[in-house]
ZAMARGU-4260 file (C-alpha; in steps of 0.2 Angstrom, whole numbers, plus 5000, padded with zeros to 4 digits):
<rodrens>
0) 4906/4962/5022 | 4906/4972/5039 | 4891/4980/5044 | 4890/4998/5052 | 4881/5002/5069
5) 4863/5012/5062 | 4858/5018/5078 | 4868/5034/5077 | 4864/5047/5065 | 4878/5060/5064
10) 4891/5057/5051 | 4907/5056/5047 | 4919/5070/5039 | 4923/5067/5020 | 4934/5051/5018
15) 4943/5048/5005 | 4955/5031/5005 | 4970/5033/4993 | 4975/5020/4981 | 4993/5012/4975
20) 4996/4998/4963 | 5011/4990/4964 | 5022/4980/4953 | 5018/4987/4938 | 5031/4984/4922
25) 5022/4991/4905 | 5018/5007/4898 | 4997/4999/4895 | 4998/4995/4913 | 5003/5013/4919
30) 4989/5022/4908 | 4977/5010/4913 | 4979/5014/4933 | 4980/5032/4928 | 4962/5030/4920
35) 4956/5022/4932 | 4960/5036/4944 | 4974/5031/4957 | 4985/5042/4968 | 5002/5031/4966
40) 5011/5019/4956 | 5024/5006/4962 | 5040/4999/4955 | 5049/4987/4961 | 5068/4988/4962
45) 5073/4973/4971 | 5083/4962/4958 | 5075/4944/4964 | 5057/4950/4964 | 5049/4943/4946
50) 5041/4961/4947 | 5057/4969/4947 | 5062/4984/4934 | 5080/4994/4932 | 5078/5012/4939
55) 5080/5016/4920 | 5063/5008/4916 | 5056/5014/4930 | 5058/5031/4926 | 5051/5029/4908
60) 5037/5023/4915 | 5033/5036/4928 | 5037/5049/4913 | 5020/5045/4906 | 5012/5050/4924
65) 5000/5064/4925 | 5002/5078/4939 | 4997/5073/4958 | 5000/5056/4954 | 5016/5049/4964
70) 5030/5036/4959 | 5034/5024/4974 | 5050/5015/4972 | 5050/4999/4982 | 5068/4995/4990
75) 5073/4977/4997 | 5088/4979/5010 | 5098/4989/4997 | 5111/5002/4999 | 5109/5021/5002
80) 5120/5024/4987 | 5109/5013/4977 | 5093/5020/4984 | 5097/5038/4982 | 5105/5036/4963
85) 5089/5027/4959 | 5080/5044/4967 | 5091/5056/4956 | 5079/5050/4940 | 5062/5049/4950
90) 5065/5065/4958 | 5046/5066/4965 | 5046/5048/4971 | 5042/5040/4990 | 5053/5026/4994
95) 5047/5011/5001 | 5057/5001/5014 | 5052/4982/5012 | 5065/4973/5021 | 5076/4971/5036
100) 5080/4993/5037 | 5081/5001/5052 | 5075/5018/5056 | 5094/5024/5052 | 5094/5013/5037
105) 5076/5024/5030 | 5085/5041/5037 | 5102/5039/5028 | 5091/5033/5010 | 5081/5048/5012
110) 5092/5061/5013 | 5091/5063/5032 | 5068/5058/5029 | 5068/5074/5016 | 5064/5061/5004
115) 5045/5054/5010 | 5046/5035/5013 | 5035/5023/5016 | 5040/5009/5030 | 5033/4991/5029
120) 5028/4981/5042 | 5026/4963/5039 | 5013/4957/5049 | 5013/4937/5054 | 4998/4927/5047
125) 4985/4920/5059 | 4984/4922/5077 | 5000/4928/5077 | 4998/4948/5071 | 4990/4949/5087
130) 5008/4949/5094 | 5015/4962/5083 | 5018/4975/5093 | 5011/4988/5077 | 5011/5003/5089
135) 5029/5002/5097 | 5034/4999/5076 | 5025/5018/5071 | 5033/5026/5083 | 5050/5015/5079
140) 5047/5023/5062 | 5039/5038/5065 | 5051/5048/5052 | 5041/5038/5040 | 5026/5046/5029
145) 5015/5029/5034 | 5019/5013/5040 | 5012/4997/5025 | 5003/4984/5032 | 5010/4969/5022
150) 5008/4949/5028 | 5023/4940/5035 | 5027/4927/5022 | 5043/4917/5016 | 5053/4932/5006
155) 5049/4949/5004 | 5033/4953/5000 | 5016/4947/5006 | 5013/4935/4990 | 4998/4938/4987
160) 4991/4935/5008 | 4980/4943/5020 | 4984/4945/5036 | 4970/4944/5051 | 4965/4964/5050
165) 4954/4962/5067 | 4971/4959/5077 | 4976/4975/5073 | 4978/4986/5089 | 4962/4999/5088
170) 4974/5014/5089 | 4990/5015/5080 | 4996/5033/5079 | 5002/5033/5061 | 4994/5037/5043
175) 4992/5016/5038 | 4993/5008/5021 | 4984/4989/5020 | 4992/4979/5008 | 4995/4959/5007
180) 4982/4951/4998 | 4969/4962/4992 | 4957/4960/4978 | 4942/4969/4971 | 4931/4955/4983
185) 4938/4960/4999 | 4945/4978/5000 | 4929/4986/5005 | 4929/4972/5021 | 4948/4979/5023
190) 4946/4996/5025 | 4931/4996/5035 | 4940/4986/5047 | 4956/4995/5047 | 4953/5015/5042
195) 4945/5018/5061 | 4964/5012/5068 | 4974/5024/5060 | 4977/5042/5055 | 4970/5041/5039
200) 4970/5024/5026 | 4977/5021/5009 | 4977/5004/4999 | 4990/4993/4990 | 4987/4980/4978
205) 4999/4971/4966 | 4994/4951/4964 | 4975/4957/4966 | 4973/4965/4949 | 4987/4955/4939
210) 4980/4945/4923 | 4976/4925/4926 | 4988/4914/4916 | 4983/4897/4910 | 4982/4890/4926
215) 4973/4902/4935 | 4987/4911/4944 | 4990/4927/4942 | 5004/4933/4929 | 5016/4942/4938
220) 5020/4961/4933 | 5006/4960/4920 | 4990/4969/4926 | 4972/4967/4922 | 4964/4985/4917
225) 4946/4977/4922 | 4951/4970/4938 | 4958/4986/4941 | 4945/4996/4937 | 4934/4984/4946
230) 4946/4989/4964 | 4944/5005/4963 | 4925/5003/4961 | 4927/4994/4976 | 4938/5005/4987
235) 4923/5021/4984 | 4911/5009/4989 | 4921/5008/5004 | 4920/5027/5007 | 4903/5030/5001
240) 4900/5016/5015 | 4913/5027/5029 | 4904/5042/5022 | 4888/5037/5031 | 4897/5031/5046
245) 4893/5039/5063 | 4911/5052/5066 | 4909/5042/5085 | 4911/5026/5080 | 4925/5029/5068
250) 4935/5039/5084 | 4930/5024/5094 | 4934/5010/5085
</rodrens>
């Protein structure tokens, strides 16, 4: 885990990191993120993911959503038409571009961006997200809402991996979402290494919190309420950890 400079003693402003999980497919997976206090839940709309769900089921599952807490439908390389029909049911939802879009891709999907979007950035594993030029891409994609952190793997996706966060560049001028591998063990490590880069930090977690089948791997699209609960515990660590963070180093950093 990261340790924080003591030398200073003025603090930091209230922090806050928000929270998504992703991939969900049942209604006991829905209220259980719901109890457990996160700001977003993610479907998945792209056909070949094992998470996938129709826009149909998605929307039944967001009906059971309390107020202030936001749908995200996650979009693979698919058409505007598609994209914006799938937004006629979730009318508060962001979307999430995942693939190959471009800027005019996000824009045409979004209603000209008066939908809010999420853009993902697929980061290469190893020495290489040193080489991913992360600044250029926010301001590629400055139209979106943030710019998701995900590792560069075969597929969409960051299949459960976690990029090098320290190669990140120290300023990106862009609200960030870190994704690709998290788990209730190594969040807190995540966000303190990666909220000073940005404007502010949420996290997203699918494979981290899904239920272990009989071999030890995680069931895909079915979630674990404890291991959720136990991320969350884990993330306000994190910002009880931030919250006693000199304001100069996380400027600095």
């Amino acid at each position: 885990m990261s340790s924080l400079p003591p030398e200073k003693t003025s603090t930091s402003p209230c922090i806050r990191t928000r929270i998504k999980i992703c991939g969900l497919t049942r209604e006991q997976d829905v209220d259980a993120a719901v109890a457990a206090g996160v700001d977003a839940i993610g479907f998945v709309m792209y056909p070949a993911s094992p998470r996938a769900v129709t826009p149909q089921r998605a929307a039944a599952l967001a009906s059971r959503l309390p107020p202030f807490v936001t749908p995200v439908l996650l979009f693979v390389n698919e058409t505007a038409s598609n994209i914006l029909a799938a937004s006629t049911l979730l009318a508060g939802a962001t979307i999430q571009f995942h693939g190959d879009e471009s800027p005019a891709d996000c824009l045409a999907a979004t209603l000209g961006g008066a939908r809010p979007f999420l853009r993902a950035a697929r980061i290469p594993l190893g020495d290489g997200a040193e080489r991913f030029d992360l600044v250029k891409y926010a301001q590629d994609f400055s139209r979106a809402q943030a710019i998701l952190l995900d590792a560069h793997v075969d597929g969409y996706g960051g299949g459960g991996k976690a990029f090098n966060w320290s190669l990140l560049p120290p300023s990106v001028n862009s609200h960030l979402v870190l994704s690709g591998g998290l788990t209730p063990a190594n969040v807190i490590d995540g966000i303190l290494q990666v909220r000073p880069r940005g404007l502010s930090l949420a996290v997203d977690v699918s494979s981290g919190v899904e239920a272990d089948g009989p071999d030890g791997k995680p069931i895909k699209g079915i979630k674990d309420a404890k291991k959720i609960q136990r991320f969350v515990a884990a993330v306000r660590a994190a910002d009880a950890q931030l919250a006693k963070t000199p304001h100069e180093f996380l400027s600095a950093t």
